[in-house]
C-alpha positions as CSV (number, residue, x, y, z in Angstrom):
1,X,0.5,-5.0,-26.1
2,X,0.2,-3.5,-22.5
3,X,3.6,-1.9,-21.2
4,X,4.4,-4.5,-18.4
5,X,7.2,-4.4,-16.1
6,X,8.6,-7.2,-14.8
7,X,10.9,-6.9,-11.2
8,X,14.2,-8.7,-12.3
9,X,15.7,-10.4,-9.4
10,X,19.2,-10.6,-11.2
11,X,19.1,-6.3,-12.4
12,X,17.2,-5.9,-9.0
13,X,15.0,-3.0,-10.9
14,X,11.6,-3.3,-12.9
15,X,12.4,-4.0,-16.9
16,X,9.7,-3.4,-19.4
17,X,8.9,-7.0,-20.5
18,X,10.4,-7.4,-24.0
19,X,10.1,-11.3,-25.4
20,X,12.9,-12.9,-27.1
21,X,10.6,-14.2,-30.0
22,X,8.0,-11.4,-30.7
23,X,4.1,-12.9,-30.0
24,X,6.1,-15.6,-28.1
25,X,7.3,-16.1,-24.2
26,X,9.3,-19.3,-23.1
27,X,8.8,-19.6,-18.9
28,X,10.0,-21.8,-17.0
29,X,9.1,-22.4,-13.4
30,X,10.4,-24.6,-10.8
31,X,7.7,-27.2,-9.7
32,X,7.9,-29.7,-6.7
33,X,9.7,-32.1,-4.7
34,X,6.9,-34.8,-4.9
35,X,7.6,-36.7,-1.5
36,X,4.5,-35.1,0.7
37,X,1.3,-33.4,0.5
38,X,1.1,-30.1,-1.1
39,X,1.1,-26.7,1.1
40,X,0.1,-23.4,1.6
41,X,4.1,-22.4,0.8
42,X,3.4,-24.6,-2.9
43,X,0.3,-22.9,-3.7
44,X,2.0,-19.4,-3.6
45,X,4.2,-19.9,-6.1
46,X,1.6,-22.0,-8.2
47,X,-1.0,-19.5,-8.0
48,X,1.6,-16.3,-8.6
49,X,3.1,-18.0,-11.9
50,X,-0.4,-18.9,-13.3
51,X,-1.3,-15.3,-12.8
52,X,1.7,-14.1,-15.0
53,X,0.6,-17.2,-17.4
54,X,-3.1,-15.9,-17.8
55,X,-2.2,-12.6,-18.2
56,X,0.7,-13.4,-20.7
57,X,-1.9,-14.9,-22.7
58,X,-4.5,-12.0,-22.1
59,X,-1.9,-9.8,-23.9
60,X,-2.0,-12.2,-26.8
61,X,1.4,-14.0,-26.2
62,X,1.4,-17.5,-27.5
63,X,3.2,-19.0,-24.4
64,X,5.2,-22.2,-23.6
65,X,4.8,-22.6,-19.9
66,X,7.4,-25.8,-18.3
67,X,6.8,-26.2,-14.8
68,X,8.8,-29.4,-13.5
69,X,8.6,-32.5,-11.4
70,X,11.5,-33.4,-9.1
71,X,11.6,-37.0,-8.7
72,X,15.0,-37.3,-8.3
73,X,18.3,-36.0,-7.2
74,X,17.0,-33.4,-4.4
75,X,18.6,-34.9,-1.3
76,X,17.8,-34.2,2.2
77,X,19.9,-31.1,3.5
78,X,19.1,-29.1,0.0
79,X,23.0,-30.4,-0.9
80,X,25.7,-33.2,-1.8
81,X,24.4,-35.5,0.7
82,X,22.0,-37.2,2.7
83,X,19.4,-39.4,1.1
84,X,17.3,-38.6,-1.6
85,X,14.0,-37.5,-0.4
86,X,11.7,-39.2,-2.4
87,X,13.4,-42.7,-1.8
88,X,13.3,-42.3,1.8
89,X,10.0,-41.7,1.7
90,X,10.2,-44.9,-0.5
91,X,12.2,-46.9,1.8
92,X,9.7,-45.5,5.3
93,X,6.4,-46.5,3.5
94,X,8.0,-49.7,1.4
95,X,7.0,-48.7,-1.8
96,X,8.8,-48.4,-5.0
97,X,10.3,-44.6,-5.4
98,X,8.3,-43.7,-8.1
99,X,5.0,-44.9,-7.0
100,X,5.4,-42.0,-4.0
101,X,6.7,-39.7,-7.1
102,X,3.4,-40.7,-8.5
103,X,1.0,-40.8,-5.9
104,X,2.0,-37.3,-4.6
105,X,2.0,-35.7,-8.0
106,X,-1.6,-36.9,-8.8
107,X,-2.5,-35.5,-5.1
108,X,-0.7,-32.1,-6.2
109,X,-2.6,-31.9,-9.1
110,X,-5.7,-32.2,-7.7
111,X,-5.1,-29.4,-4.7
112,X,-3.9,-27.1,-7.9
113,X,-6.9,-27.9,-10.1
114,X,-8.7,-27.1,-6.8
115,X,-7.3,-23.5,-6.7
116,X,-8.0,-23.1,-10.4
117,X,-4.2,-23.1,-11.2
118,X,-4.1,-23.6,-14.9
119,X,-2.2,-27.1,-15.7
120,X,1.4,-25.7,-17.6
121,X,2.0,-26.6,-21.2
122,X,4.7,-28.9,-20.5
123,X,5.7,-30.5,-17.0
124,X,8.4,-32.6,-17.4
125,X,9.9,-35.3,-14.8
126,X,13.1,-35.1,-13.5
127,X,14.0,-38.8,-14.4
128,X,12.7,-38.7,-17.6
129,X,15.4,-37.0,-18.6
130,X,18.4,-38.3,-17.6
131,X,20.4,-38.5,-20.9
132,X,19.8,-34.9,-21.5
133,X,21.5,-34.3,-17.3
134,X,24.3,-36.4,-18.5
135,X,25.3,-34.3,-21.5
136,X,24.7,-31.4,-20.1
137,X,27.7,-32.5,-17.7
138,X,29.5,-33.7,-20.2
139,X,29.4,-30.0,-21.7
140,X,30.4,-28.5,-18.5
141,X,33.4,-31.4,-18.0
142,X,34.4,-30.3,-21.6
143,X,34.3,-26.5,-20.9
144,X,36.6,-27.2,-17.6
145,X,34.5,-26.2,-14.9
146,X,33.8,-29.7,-13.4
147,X,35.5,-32.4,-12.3
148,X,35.0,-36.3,-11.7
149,X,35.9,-37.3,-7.6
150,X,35.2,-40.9,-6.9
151,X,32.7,-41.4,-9.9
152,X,30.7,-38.1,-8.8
153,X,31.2,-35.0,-10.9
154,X,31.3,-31.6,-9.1
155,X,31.4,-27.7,-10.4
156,X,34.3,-26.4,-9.9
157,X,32.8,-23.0,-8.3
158,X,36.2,-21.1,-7.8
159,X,37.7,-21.5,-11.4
160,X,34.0,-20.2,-12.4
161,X,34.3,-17.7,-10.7
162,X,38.2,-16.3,-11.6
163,X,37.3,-16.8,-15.2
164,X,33.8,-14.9,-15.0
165,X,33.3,-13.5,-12.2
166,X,29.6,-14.1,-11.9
167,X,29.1,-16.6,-9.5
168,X,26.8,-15.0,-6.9
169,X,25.4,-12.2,-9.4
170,X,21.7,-13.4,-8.2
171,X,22.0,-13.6,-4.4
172,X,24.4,-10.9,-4.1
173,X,26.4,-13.5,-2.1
174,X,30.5,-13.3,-1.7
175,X,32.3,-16.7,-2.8
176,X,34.6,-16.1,0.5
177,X,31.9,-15.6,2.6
178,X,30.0,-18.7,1.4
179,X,33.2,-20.4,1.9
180,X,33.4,-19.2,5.4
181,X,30.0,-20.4,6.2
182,X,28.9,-23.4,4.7
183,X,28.8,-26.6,6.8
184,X,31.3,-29.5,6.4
185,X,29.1,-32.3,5.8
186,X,30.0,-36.3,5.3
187,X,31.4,-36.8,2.0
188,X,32.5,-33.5,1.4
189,X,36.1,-34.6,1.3
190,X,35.4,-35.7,-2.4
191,X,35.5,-31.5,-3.4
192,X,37.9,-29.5,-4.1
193,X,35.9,-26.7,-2.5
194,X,33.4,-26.8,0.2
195,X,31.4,-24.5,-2.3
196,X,31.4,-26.8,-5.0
197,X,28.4,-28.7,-6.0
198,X,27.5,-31.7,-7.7
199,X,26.2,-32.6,-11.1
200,X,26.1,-35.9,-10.8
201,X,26.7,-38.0,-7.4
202,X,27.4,-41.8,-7.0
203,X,24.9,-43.7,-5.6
204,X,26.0,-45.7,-2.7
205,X,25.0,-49.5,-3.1
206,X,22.2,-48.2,-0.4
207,X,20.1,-46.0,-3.0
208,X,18.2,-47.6,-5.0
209,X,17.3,-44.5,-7.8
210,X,20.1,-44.6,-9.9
211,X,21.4,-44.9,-13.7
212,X,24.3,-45.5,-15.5
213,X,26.6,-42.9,-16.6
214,X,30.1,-42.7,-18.0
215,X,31.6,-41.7,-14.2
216,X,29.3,-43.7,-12.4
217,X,26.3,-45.9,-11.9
218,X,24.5,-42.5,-10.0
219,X,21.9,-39.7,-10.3
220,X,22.1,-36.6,-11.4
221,X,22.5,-33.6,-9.3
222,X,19.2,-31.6,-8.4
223,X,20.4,-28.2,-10.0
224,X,20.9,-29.7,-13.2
225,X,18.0,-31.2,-13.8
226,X,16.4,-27.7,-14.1
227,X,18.8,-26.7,-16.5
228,X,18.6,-29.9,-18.7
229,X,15.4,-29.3,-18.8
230,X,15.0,-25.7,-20.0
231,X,17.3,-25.9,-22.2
232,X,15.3,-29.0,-24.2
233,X,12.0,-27.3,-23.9
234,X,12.3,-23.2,-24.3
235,X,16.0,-23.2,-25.7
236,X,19.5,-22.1,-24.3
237,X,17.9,-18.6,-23.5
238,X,14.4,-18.4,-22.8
239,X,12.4,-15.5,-21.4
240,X,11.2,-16.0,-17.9
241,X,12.7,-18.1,-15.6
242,X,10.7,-18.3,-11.8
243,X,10.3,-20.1,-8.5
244,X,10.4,-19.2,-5.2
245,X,12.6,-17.0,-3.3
246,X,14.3,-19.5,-1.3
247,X,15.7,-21.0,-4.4
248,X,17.6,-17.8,-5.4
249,X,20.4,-19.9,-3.9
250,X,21.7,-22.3,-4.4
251,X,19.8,-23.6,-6.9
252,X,19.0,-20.3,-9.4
253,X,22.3,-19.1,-8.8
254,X,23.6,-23.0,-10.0
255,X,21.7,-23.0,-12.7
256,X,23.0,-19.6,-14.2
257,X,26.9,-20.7,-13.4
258,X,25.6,-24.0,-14.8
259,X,24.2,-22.5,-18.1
260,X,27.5,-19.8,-18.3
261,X,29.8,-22.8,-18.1
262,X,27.8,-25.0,-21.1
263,X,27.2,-22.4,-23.2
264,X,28.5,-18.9,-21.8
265,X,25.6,-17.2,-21.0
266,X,22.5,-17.3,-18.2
267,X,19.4,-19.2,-18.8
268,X,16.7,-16.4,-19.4
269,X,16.0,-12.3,-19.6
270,X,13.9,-12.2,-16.5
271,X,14.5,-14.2,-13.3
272,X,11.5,-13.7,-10.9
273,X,11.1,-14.7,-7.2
274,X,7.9,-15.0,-5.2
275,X,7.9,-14.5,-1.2
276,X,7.6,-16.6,1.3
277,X,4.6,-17.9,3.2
278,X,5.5,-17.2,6.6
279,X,4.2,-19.1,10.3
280,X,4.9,-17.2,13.2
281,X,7.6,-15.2,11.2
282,X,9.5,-18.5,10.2
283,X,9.0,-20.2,6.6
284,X,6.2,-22.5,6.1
285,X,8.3,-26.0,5.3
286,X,8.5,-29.5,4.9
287,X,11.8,-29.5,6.1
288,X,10.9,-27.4,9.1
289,X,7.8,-29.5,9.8
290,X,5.6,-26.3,10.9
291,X,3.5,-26.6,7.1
292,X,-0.7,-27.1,6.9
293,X,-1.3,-29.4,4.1
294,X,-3.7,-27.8,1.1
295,X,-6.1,-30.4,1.8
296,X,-6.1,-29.7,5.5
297,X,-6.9,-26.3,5.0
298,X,-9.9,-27.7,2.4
299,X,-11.3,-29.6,5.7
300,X,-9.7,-27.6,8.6
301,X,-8.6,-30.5,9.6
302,X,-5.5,-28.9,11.4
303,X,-5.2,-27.9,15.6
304,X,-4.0,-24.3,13.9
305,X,-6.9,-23.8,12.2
306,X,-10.0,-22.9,13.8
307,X,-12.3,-23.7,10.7
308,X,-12.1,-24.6,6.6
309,X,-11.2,-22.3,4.0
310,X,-12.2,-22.8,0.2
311,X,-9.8,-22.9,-2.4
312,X,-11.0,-19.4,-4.1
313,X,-10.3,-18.3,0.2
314,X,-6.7,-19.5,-0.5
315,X,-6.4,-18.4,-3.4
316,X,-7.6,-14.6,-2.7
317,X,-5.0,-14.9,0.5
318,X,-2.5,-14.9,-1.6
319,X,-3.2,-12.7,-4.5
320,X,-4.3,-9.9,-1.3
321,X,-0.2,-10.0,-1.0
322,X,2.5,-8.5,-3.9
323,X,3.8,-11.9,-4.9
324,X,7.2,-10.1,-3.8
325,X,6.3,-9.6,-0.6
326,X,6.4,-12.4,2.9
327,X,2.5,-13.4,3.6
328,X,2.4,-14.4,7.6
329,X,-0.2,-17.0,8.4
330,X,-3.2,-16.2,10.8
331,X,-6.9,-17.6,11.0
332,X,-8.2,-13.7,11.0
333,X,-6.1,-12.7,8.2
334,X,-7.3,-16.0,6.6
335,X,-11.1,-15.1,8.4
336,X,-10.7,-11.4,6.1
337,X,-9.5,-12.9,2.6
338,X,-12.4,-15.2,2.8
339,X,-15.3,-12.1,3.7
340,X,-13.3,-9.9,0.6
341,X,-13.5,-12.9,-1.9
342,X,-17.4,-13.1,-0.9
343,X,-17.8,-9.8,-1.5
344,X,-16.4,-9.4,-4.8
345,X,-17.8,-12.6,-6.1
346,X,-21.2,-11.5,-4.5
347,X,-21.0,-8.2,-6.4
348,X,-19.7,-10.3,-9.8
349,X,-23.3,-12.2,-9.4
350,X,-25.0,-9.0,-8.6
351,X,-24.1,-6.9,-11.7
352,X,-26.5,-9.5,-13.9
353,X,-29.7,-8.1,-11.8
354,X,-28.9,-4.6,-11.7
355,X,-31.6,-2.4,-13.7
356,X,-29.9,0.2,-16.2
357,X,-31.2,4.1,-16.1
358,X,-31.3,6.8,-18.5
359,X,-27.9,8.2,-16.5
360,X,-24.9,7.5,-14.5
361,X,-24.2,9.2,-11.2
362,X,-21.0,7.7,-11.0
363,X,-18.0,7.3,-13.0
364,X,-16.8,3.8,-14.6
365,X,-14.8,5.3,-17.4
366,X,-11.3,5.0,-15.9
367,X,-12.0,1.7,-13.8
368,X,-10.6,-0.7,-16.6
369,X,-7.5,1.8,-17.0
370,X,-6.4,1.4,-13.4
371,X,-6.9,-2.3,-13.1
372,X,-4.1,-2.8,-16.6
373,X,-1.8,0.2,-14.5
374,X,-2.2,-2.0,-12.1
375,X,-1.4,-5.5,-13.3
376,X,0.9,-3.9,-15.8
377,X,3.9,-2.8,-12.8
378,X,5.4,-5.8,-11.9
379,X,1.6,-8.0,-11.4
380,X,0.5,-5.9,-8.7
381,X,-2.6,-8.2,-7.7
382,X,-3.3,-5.9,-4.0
383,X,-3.5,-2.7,-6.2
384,X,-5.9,-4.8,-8.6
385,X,-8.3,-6.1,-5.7
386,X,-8.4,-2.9,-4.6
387,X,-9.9,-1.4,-7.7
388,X,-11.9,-4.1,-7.4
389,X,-13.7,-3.2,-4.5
390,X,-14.3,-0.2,-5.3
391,X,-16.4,-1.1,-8.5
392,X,-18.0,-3.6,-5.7
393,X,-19.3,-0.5,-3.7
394,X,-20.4,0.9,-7.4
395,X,-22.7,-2.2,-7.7
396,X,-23.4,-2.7,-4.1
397,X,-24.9,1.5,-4.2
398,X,-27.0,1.0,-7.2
399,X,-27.9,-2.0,-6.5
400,X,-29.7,-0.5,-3.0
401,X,-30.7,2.3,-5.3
402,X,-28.2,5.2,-4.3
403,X,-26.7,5.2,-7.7
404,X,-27.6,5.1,-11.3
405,X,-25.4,2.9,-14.4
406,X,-26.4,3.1,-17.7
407,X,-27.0,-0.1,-19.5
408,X,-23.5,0.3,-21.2
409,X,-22.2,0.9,-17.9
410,X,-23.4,-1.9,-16.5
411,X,-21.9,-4.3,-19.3
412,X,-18.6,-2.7,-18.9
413,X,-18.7,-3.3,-15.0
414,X,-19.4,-6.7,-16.5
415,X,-16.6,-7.4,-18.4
416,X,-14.1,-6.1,-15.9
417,X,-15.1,-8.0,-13.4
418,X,-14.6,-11.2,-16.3
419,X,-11.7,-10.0,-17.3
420,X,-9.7,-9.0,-14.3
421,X,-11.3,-11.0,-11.4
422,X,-11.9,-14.4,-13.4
423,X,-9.5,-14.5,-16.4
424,X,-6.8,-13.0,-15.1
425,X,-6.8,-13.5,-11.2
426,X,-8.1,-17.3,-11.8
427,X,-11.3,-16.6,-9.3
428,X,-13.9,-19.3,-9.7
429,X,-17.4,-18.5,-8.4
430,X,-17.7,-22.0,-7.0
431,X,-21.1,-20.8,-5.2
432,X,-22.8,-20.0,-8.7
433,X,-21.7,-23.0,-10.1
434,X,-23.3,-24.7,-7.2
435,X,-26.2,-22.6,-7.8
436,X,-26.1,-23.3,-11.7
437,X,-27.0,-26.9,-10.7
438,X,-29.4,-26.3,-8.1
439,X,-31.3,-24.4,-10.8
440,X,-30.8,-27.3,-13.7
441,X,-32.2,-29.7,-11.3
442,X,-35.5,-27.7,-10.6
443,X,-35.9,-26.7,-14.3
444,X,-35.4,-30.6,-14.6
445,X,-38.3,-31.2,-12.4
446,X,-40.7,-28.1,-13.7
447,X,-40.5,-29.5,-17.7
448,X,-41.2,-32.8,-16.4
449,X,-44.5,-31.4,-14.2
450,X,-45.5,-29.6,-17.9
451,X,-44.6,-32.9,-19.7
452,X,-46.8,-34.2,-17.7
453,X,-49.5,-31.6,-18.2
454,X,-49.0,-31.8,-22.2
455,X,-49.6,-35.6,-21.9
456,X,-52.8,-35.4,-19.8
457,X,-53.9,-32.2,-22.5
458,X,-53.8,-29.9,-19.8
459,X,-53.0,-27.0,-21.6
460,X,-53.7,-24.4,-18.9
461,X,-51.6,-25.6,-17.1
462,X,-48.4,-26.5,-19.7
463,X,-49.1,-22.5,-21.0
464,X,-48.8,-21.2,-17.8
465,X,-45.8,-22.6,-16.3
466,X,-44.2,-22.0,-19.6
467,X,-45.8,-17.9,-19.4
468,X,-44.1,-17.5,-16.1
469,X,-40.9,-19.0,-16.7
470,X,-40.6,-16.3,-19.4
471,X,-41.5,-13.7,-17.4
472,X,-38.4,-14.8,-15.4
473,X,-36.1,-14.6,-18.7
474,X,-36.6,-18.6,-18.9
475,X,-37.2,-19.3,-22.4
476,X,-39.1,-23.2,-22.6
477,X,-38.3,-24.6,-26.4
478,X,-40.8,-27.5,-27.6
479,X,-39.1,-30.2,-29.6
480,X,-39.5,-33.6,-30.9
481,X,-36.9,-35.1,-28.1
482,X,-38.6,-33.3,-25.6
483,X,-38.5,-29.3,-24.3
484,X,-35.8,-27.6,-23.1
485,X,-35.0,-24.1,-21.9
486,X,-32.5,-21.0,-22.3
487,X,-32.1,-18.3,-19.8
């Protein structure tokens, strides 16, 4: 196994990476809110998780990757009240909530398939697993740290946090100073605290998601879901636990006091945050309505943008960036990712016509080295791409004939480029695959033409076309079903 380090957000240092079950990793991820189109602030957290989950199972790791779907319980303001987001959506458009839960999560899967983000191993729906929400705040009711209010059932944050101290040990945040800064907002009244949250809320005779429990016909809170859920699938402690930065609090930090208070200790080993995409230096949100849809970046079908961008374009965007680091949005640093990702994926397509020599004038040997160095401290994509290009300028030089690869060489530039740009970056060469079939169709229409030939005994002219398709590296195979060719 490579010596990765992983950035903790909760040690705030890089840890080597040491699973909890050797040849095995539990991650979970938080997914979406499934009440809108997917954006460019979903894909980065999409793309930077599948990275760690290719490269997890590069090293060998049999991995068990949950990534979620919220379909209940996240309410409006990100807290105890307002209306649930997915049934307002509901109640706007007149459908049934979970037909927009539905309909949004088949369009999210198709804008992720579209980045080549790798489907997880498990992705689990928020109300699919209610009973499992319910004991969970049972547990915590038992343990003390929650209480029922009106039929809703709230952490009790303060008593958390005089028995164990570690409320706030991921944000860094002060309990007083949350105090002294958080909002009163309708219902609040119902708390004890003004810091407290809830694990299960009530529904008023308004909402219509909501399921029995033993404190109330309601819906569970949306931090708890999260932890239900982790705990199911990967266990009471699991290895990796990520999402994006914005969720450090409240709902990472909820989750560990949640967790502490069921079974005294945090979810995972590793917590790890991605950066933000950033518009004009302010997050790229729903909730701040200044987002660009995935698909409107696949069409350019926005007044920000002044043309389309592929997927693969996206996708390089982001890996460009240290996952830990803010990405601003701009059409020319969109403009550049897309002339990089050409370049590399020109110089993948190259390396197969390069012609080996006897020598090489330049120096390969260390090029796979860097690239692990690389990916190894904390997934540093940039550094990777970087390497990257300069093996491009390798094949770009001998490819005009100012440099020399031997044919070992050449098959080693090869395999890095597979192994580092495709397998573990997730690039897609959409252009050869486009070309693959351009090529299938006119080999189609060439072993008809010598069908043809063969059936009128034209042999001339059935041996030749078969004579120069091998002097192209196209092999024709004669059989009883017909002929068909390798290359």
């Amino acid at each position: 196994m490579q010596n990765l380090l992983i950035y903790n957000t909760l040690t705030r240092i890089k840890e080597p990476f040491r699973p909890l079950t050797e040849g095995r990793v539990g991650m979970y991820v938080c997914g979406p809110t499934v009440y809108g189109d997917g954006h460019l602030g979903h894909a980065r957290p999409a793309i930077t998780f599948d990275v760690v989950f290719r490269y997890l199972q590069h090293l060998g790791y049999k991995v068990r990757y949950v990534r979620n779907i919220t379909d209940v319980g996240h309410l409006e303001h990100d807290a105890d009240e307002g209306e649930d987001k997915i049934a307002k959506k509901a109640r706007l458009e007149q459908l049934e909530p979970m037909e927009v839960a539905q309909y949004y999560t088949n369009r999210y899967h198709a804008a992720m398939d579209r980045l080549n983000v790798l489907r997880p191993s498990i992705e689990p729906h928020a109300s699919g697993h209610i009973p499992e929400q319910i004991e969970l705040v049972q547990r915590i009711l038992d343990a003390g740290y929650a209480y029922e209010s009106n039929g809703s059932v709230y952490f009790d944050v303060r008593k958390y946090q005089a028995e164990t101290h570690k409320y706030g040990q991921l944000s860094g945040r002060v309990i007083d100073e949350m105090l002294s800064t958080t909002r009163e907002l309708d219902g609040q009244t119902e708390k004890h605290d003004t810091a407290d949250f809830a694990l299960w809320k009530k529904a008023a005779p308004e909402h219509i998601m909501r399921w029995h429990s033993p404190w109330s016909d309601g819906f569970p809170g949306w931090h708890t879901e999260c932890t239900a859920m982790g705990t199911k699938y990967l266990g009471e402690t699991f290895d990796i636990h990520g999402g994006g930065m914005d969720l450090v609090f409240p709902h990472h930090e909820s989750e560990i006091a949640q967790q502490c208070a069921a079974t005294g200790h945090g979810p995972c080993r590793y917590w790890m945050h991605n950066n933000m995409i950033t518009i004009n230096g302010q997050k790229m949100g729903k909730s701040l309505g200044n987002f660009i849809t995935l698909d409107q970046f696949f069409t350019g079908s926005h007044p920000l943008l002044t043309q389309a961008y592929s997927p693969m374009t996206i996708r390089f965007f982001i890996l460009q960036a240290h996952y830990r680091s803010t990405v601003d949005f701009s059409n020319e640093a969109l403009q550049a990712a897309e002339k990089g990702c050409d370049r590399l994926l020109e110089a993948s397509r190259l390396i197969g016509r390069l012609s080996a020599s006897g020598t090489s004038s330049v120096d390969v040997s260390r090029l796979r080295e860097k690239c692990y160095e690389a990916i190894n401290d904390d997934f540093n994509t940039p550094i990777v791409i970087g390497h990257l290009f300069d093996a491009a300028k390798i094949v770009n030089s001998v490819n005009d004939g100012k440099a020399t690869l031997t044919q070992p060489d050449i098959e080693e530039l090869r395999s890095v480029f597979d192994t580092f740009l495709f397998n573990i970056l997730g690039m897609r060469d959409d252009a050869a695959s486009s070309n693959a079939e351009v090529v299938d169709g006119l080999m189609k229409i060439i072993l008809d033409i010598r069908a043809q030939a063969k059936a009128e005994k034209n042999w001339a002219v059935s041996d030749l076309l078969r004579d120069n398709l091998k002097a192209l590296g196209i092999t024709v195979k004669d059989g009883k079903d017909g002929s068909s060719y390798t290359m």
